[in-house]
Phi, psi and omega in degrees: 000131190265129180282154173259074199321151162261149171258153176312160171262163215278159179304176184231117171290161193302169183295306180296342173264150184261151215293133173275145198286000161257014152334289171283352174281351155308301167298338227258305219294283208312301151342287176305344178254323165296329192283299190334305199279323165297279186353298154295347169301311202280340182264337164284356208251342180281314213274350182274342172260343165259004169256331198265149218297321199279341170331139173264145163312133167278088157263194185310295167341291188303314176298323189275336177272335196278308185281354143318280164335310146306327176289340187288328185262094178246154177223104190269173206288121204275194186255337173305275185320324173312306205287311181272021178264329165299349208263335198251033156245358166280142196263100177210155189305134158023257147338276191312330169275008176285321187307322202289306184294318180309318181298327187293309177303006184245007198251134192302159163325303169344293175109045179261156156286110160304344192218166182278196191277336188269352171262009178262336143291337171273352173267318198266327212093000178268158156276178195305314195299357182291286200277024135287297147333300171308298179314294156309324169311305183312319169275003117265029155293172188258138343266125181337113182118349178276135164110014155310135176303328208193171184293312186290332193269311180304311176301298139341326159299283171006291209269026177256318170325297173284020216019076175231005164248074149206089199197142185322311193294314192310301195295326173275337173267008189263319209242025184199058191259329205270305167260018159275336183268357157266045211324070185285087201256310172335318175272340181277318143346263167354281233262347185257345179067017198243176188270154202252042116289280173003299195287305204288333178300343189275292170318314165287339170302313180313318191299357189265347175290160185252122187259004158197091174307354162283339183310328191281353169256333179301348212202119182274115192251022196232070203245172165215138230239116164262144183276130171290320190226147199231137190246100170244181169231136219245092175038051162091346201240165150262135204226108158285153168226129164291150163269113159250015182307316186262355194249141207291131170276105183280150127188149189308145181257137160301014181250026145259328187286357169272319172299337170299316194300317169278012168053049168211055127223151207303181165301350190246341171285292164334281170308349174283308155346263145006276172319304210287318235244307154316317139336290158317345185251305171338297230259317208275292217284338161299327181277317170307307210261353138003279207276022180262317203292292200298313193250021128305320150254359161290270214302330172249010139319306209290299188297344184282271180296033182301321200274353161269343179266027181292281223250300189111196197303317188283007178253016193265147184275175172295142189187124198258169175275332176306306212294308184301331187287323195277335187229354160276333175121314180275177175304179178275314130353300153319301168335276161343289215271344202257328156289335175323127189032030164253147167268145154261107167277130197243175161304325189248018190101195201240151200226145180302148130298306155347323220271337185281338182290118185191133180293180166201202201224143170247143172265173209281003165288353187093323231277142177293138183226116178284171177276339152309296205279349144298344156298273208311342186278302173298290183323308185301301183314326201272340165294339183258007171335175181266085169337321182254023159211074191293128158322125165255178184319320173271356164281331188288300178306341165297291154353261203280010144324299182284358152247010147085034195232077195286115157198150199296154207288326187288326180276330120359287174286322170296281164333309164339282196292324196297333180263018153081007178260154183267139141349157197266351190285330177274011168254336177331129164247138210250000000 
């Protein structure tokens, strides 16, 4: 097969003369004789797979996992990116949209101003009437409440935006925010002359307000999760199995070692090959060694953690990335990476591998406790609570005492919030 030679490439002129106007019609040729010959790679590389006999057929099937596999890295619209598609429908100077992009870019997941305006002139170089300015434009974007100093300041837009301040609700968060986040309504009622049906018709109007409008960007709450790795039981054992449906099947085609093989393309083609064909194995033995990785720490997931896959949660043990990294054999760090966004299907559903990672507690019995399943120890106690007598934090730590479970009022209270419960005086129902 006749090959198509690359030409040298042209000397390179001195640094004090300026570049000649066929430089580039030069490059374009050379360009164009680099293309000619992948091409023709490419094109020996179609007619040697429609000849040779052991290929498997490109079917539908095959085509639908490729275009999946590409379709999967998908990227939505951030809240930064929202605000500024907005901004740049705006009729505003230059400058002021230099301002403007700063203000956005300042902004925390809430969608609050994270720094004041005056340490945001002194970072940018701009002035303050710049970044006053940017900021009032900015707290009339979409969505209402964005660019707040604080939750109190977010609400107060919100409820001036709906012509609502001079309204019970406007008036209790602007001059009682402090016994409204205690919802102390017997004082607010008192300090306001108003009757506490008021307070509570005000107080439901607040709730309806969004108290951090940036949050709806943080988070895809509409995903759909295929499991990397699926964990049954198999004839009495538990059995990982990988999903390898989606992940691409590689391999070098042997109709580049042939065309190497028949010696008629020059030396600079050979080593392009050559290069090209290492990469490729590179790429092959990373994805191989990817899931050998995965299911290797799925299986000692597994042995750690049998008792949730028993049981459930409330059986699940403490379990670190060192500890896993230390008996597969790699860093702590591989660890980390090779779980990062993969699932597990489980018995009991499907879950991050993260999710097996978890500090704990020893009970006064030796047995080890994560700290999930004291979250869930919690949620269950608050659900079955009295309403109109709600657990406080130190009823909660008595509690799980008699379940042989030590742990601090504060820590207690940290766990709360983390699952999203309110204090027991603001679950209280009357």
């Amino acid at each position: 097969m006749d090959m198509p030679s690359l030409d040298e490439p042209a000397p390179e002129s001195d640094q004090d003369e300026p570049p000649k106007e066929e430089s580039f019609e030069v490059q374009e040729l050379e360009f164009g004789k680099t293309f000619e010959v992948l091409n023709k790679l490419d094109e020996d590389w179609r007619e040697y797979m429609s000849q040779a006999g052991d290929a498997q057929p490109h079917t539908s099937e095959d085509a639908e996992r490729r275009e999946h596999f590409f379709n999967s890295l998908v990227s939505e619209t951030s809240l930064q990116e929202y605000l500024l598609d907005q901004a740049s429908l705006s009729d505003i100077e230059p400058a002021q949209r230099e301002a403007l992009e700063y203000v956005i870019g300042s902004l925390d997941n809430n969608g609050f101003l994270a720094a004041s305006l005056s340490d945001l002139t002194l970072l940018s170089g701009l002035s303050l009437a710049q970044m006053q300015e940017a900021h009032r434009i900015l707290r009339g974007f979409d969505p209402l409440g964005i660019g707040a100093f604080d939750i109190q300041d977010c609400l107060l837009m919100q409820l001036s935006a709906k012509g609502r301040s001079r309204s019970h609700a406007y008036q209790i968060v602007q001059d009682h925010f402090k016994l409204l986040s205690r919802r102390r309504i017997p004082d607010i009622a008192r300090r306001m002359n108003i009757s506490s049906e008021d307070v509570q018709d005000a107080l439901a109007e607040i709730a309806l307000l969004d108290p951090a409008p940036g949050r709806r960007f943080a988070d895809d709450t509409n995903r759909s999760v295929l499991p990397d790795v699926v964990i049954e039981k198999d004839e009495g054992k538990w059995k990982v199995t990988l999903n390898s449906d989606y992940v691409p099947r590689l391999r070098i085609s042997p109709v580049y070692k042939e065309i190497i093989a028949k010696g008629t393309i020059n030396k600079q083609e050979k080593e392009y090959i050559q290069e090209k064909m290492r990469s490729g194995k590179f790429l092959i033995n990373s994805i191989e060694q990817r899931q050998q990785t995965i299911e290797r720490i799925a299986n000692e997931i597994v042995k750690i953690q049998e008792g949730f896959f028993e049981e459930g949660v409330a059986k699940l043990r403490p379990c670190t990335m060192t500890q896993v990294a230390e008996i597969v054999g790699v860093h702590e760090t591989t660890v980390s990476r090779a779980v990062a966004n993969k699932y597990a299907q489980t018995p009991h559903g499907i879950f991050e591998l993260k999710y097996f990672f978890t500090p704990g507690y020893e009970g006064s019995d030796g047995e080890a406790v994560s700290n999930t399943s004291v979250k869930d120890m919690i949620q269950n106690l608050i659900t079955a609570e009295n309403p109109s007598k709600p657990l406080s934090d130190q009823a909660l730590v008595a509690l799980l005492q008699d379940k042989e479970i030590k742990i601090a009022r504060r820590t207690v209270a940290k766990y709360r919030e983390e699952l999203g419960i309110l204090p027991s005086n603001l679950r209280r129902e009357y």
